[in-house]
N, C-alpha and C positions, 0 to 999 in steps of 0.2 A: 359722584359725591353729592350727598346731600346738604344742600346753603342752609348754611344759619345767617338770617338778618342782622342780628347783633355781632358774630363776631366779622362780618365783611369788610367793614374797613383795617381791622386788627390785620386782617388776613392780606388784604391788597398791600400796608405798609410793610409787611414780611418782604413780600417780592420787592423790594426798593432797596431792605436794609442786609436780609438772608438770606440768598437764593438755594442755601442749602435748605431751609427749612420751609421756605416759599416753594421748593418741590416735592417735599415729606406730605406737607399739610393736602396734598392734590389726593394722595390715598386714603387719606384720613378721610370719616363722615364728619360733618358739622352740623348740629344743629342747636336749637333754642328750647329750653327746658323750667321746668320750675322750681328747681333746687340750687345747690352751688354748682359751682363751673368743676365738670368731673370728666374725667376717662372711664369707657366701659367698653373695654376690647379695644376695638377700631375705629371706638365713637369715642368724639368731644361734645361732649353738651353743653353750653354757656346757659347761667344764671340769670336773673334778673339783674342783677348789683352788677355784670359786667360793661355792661355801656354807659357805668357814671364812673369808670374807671378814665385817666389820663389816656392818650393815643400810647405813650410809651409803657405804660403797665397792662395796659391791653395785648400790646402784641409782647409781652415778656409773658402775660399768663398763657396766651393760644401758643407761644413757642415751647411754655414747661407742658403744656397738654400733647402737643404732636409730636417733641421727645421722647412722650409716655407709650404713646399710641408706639414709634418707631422700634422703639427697643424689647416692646412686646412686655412691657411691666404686668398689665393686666393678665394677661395667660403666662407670665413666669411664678406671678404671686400665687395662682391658683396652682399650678404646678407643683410647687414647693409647698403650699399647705393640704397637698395631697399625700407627699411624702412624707411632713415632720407630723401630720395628724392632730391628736388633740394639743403635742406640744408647739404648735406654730401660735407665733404671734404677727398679728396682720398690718401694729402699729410701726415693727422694727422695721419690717418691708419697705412699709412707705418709709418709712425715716432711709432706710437705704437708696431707696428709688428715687426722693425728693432730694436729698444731697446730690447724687449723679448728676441729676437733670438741672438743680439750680447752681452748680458750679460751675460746670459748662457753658449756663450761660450766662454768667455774670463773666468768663474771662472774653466770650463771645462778643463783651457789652451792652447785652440788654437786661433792661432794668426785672428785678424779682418781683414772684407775687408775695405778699405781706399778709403773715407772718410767712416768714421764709428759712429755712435750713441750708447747710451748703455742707461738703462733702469736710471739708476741712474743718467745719464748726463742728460734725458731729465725730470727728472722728477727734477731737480734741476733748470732748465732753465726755468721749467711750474710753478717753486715753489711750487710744490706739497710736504707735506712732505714727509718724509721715513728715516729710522735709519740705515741699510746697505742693502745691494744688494739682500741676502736670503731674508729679509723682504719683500725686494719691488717685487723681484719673484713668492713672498707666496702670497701676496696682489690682485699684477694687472694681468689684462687677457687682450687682444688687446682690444676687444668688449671695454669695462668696460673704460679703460683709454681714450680710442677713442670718447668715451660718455664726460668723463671729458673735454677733450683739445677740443669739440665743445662749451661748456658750455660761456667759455669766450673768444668774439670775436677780443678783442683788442689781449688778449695772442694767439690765434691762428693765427692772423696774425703776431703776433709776430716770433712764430714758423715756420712758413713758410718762410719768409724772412730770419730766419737763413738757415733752409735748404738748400735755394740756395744759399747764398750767399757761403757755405762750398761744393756746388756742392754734394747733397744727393739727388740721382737720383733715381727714383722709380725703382723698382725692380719687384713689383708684376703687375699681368695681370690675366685677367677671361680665363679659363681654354677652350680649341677647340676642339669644339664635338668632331671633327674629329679624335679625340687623344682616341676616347672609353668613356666609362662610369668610372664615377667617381668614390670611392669605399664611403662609408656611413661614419659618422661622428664616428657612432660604431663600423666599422672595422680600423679606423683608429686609436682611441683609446684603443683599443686592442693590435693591434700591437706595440703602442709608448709601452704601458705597459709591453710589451715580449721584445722590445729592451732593455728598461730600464734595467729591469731586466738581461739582461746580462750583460749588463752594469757594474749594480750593484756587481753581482758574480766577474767579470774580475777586480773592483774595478779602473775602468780609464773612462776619458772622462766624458759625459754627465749623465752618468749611476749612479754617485756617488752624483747626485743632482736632476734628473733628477724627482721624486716625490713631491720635493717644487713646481712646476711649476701648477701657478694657470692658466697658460693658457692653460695647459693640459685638462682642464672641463670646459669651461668656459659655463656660465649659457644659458642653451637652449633655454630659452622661455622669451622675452623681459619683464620685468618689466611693459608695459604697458599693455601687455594680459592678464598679471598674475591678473591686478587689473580690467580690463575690465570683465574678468571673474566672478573674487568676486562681484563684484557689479553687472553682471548679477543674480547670484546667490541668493544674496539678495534680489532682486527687484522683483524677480518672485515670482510668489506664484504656489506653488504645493503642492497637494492634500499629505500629510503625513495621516502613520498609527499611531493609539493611542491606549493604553490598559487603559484608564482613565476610570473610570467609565461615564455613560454618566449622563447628567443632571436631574435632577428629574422631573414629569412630571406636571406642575401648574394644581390649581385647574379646576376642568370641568367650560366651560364656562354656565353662567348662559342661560335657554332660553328662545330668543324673544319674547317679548308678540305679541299675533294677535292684525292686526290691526283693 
């Protein structure tokens, strides 16, 4: 791991308050940068403006950052803007990603970074339904909601004009080689699931909810594969084995008379 100065106290009151995320933050990089406090890949880079933040909005920004890092936002959004091409939009992402991660931990109890979205505010604003906050955790995964809020172009411009207008500033970025190899989608959900889990024992933070999270799995192989598949599947014709008996054999053919 690489120390960031700045966010090392954020980081130390984690281990006090979250030990599920006070064990996330160990694979996470930290460091100290010149811009805003951003995710790129596996890296957190904290701002200038993060150390005139409270102790409690400090360590609620470096929890919505190693969230980010966890659930692989960074290389899901690039993912997906591989797929949908020139029609992807990178604001809905984050609005999907930034709802997951700050819902979760406002029911966790720690405080949001400001301006802040939550899963249930955006999904009230898309007019999607949902019953309470667990429900809509259970439900949506980034991928999946991301897919919804492209669906209809008038509400995604919708959505986006709020964003700015409340100053919700992106936050994620594609991960720099430079920074090493990325760890797999399966060592990362492994580890969420060993943090969790202590989590859960210690009975505090993200740990004690941390299993509802459907974007903890969200579905590997796009919907469109799954059905390109089957219908290749179908369409082919391959040679199968049979234990049928085989056909009987018609009468001998009568023979030609000479001409």
């Amino acid at each position: 791991m690489t120390h960031s100065t700045r966010a090392a106290r954020a980081l130390a009151h984690l281990g006090e308050i979250d030990p599920a995320l006070a064990v996330l933050s160990l694979w996470c990089r930290h460091r100290d940068g010149d811009g805003p406090t951003t995710t790129r890949g596996e890296t957190v880079t904290y701002g200038p403006a993060f150390p005139a933040l409270g102790l409690p909005e400090q360590t609620g920004l470096a929890a919505h950052h190693i969230l980010h890092v966890a659930l692989r936002h960074s290389a899901r959004m690039a993912a997906l803007a591989e797929r949908l091409g020139d029609s992807f939009d990178p604001t809905l992402f984050q609005l999907a990603a930034d709802g997951i991660v700050n819902e979760t931990l406002q029911l966790a109890g720690h405080a949001l970074p400001r301006p802040a979205t939550t899963l249930t505010a955006l999904l009230a604003e898309a007019q999607i339904p949902h019953t309470s906050p667990i429900d809509a955790l259970t439900e949506w995964d980034a991928d999946r909601l991301t897919m919804e809020l492209h669906r209809d172009p008038d509400r995604a411009r919708r959505l986006r004009d709020t964003a700015r207008t409340r100053g919700i500033e992106p936050d994620l970025a594609a991960g720099d080689p430079a920074d090493g190899p990325a760890q797999s989608a399966a060592d990362w959900r492994n580890q969420m699931l060993r943090a969790l889990e202590a989590g859960r024992k210690a009975g505090t933070g993200i740990g004690r909810l941390g299993a509802i999270l459907a974007d903890l799995a969200p579905a590997s192989v796009p919907w469109e594969l799954h059905l390109r598949r089957l219908l290749a599947l179908a369409l082919t014709d391959h040679p199968r084995t049979t234990f049928k008996r085989p056909a009987p054999a018609g009468p001998p053919a009568s023979p030609k008379p000479n001409a």
